[in-house]
KOLVEX-444258 format. One line per field, with one value per residue (C-alpha): residue number from 1; x, y, z. Coordinates in nm, 4 decimals. Layout:
residues N
resi = c(NUM/...) $
x = c(X/...) $
y = c(Y/...) $
z = c(Z/...) $
***
This chain:
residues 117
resi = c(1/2/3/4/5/6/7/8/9/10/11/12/13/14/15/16/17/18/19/20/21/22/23/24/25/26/27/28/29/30/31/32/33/34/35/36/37/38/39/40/41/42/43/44/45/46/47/48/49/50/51/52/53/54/55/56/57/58/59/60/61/62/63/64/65/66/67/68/69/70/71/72/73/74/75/76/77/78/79/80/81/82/83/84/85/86/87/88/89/90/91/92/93/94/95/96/97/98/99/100/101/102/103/104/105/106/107/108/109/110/111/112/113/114/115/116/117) $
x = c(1.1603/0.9494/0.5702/0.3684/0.1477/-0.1681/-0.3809/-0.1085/-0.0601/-0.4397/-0.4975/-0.2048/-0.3523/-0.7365/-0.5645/-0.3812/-0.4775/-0.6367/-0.4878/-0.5948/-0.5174/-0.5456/-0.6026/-0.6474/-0.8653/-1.2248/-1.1931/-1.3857/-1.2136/-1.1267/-0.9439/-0.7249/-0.6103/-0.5512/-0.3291/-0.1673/-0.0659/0.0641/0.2698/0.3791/0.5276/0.7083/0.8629/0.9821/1.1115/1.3001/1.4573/1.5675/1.7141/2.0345/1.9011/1.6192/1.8580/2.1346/2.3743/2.5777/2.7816/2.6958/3.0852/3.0540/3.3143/3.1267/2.8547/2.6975/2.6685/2.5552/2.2929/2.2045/2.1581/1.9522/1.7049/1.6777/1.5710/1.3537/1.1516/1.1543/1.0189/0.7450/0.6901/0.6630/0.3964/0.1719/0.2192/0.1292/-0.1821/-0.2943/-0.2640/-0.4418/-0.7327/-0.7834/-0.7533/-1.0288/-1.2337/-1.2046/-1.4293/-1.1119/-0.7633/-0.5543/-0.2134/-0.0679/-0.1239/0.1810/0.4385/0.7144/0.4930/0.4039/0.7814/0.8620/0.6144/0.7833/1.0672/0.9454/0.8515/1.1376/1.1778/1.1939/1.2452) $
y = c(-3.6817/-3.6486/-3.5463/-3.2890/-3.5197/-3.2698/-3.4040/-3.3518/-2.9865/-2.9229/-3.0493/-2.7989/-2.5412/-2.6024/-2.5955/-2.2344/-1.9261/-2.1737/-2.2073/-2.2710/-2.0608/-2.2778/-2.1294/-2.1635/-1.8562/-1.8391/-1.5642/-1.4767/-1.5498/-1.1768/-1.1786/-1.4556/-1.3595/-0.9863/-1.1798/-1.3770/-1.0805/-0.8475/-1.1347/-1.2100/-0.8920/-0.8863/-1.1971/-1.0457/-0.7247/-0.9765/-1.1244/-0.8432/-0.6419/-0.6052/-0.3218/-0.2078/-0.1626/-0.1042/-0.4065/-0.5576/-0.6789/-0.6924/-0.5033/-0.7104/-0.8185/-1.1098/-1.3404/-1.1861/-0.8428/-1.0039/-1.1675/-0.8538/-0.6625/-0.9131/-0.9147/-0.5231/-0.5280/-0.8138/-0.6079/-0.3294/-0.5210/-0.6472/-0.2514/-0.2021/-0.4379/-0.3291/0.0511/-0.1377/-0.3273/0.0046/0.2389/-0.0353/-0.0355/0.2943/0.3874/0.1952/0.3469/0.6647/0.7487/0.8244/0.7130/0.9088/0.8654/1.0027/0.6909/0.4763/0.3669/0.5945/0.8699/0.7885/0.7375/1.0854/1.1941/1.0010/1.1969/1.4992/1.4048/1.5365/1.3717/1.7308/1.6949) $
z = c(0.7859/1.0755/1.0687/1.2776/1.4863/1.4661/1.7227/2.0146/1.8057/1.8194/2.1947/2.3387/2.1407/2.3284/2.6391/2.5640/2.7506/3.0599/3.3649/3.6964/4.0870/4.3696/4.7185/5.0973/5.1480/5.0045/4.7202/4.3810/4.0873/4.0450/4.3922/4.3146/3.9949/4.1444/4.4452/4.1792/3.9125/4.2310/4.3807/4.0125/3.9901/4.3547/4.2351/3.9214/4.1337/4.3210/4.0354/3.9066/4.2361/4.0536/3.8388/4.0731/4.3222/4.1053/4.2478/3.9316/4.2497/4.6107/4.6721/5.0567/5.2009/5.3972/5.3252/5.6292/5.4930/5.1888/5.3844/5.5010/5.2162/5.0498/5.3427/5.3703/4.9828/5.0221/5.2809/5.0270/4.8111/5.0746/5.1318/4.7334/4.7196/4.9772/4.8017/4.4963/4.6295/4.8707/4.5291/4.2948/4.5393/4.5671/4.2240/4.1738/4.3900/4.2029/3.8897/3.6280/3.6415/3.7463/3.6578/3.9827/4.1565/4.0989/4.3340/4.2153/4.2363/4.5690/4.6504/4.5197/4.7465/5.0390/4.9486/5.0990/5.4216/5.6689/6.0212/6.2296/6.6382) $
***
């Protein structure tokens, strides 16, 4: 029968909810946690391109065009982010929250726009 060794049990538990956000740039603690949560999410976007992009299979034909494709929706995902971040900011410039300032609101709006010549 094996026994709980407490002390190991009780030192992981002192260390929970700590971690620590090494970077290059001079930032507040704020900052780096806001950089870290909005990159946290591109990488879970990324990771998940199958249904965000709805791709159960790549339906290619060549590695190239696979290539491809995963390069155009990494820079969507680049383009996403920066919505993300630009949005964030701003709504917190504003006295309430609105709701309206999400990215697929945004995108909806995109939607609209019409390239006329």
């Amino acid at each position: 029968m094996r026994k709980e060794r407490e002390d190991v049990i009780e030192r992981e538990l002192q260390l929970c909810g700590y971690f620590a956000i090494v970077t290059s740039e001079k930032m507040t603690a704020s900052e780096a946690l806001n950089l870290y949560k909005s990159r946290d999410i591109s990488e879970k976007l990324f990771g998940s391109d199958k249904t965000l992009f709805g791709n159960r299979s790549f339906r290619v034909v060549s590695s190239q065009a696979a290539e491809a494709k995963i390069f155009i929706q990494f820079i969507a995902l680049i383009i996403r982010a920066r919505i993300y971040t630009l949005l964030r900011k701003r709504k917190a410039e504003m006295p309430g929250k609105p709701n309206y300032l999400s990215v697929p609101s945004a995108l909806k709006e995109l939607e609209k726009i019409e390239l006329i010549r």
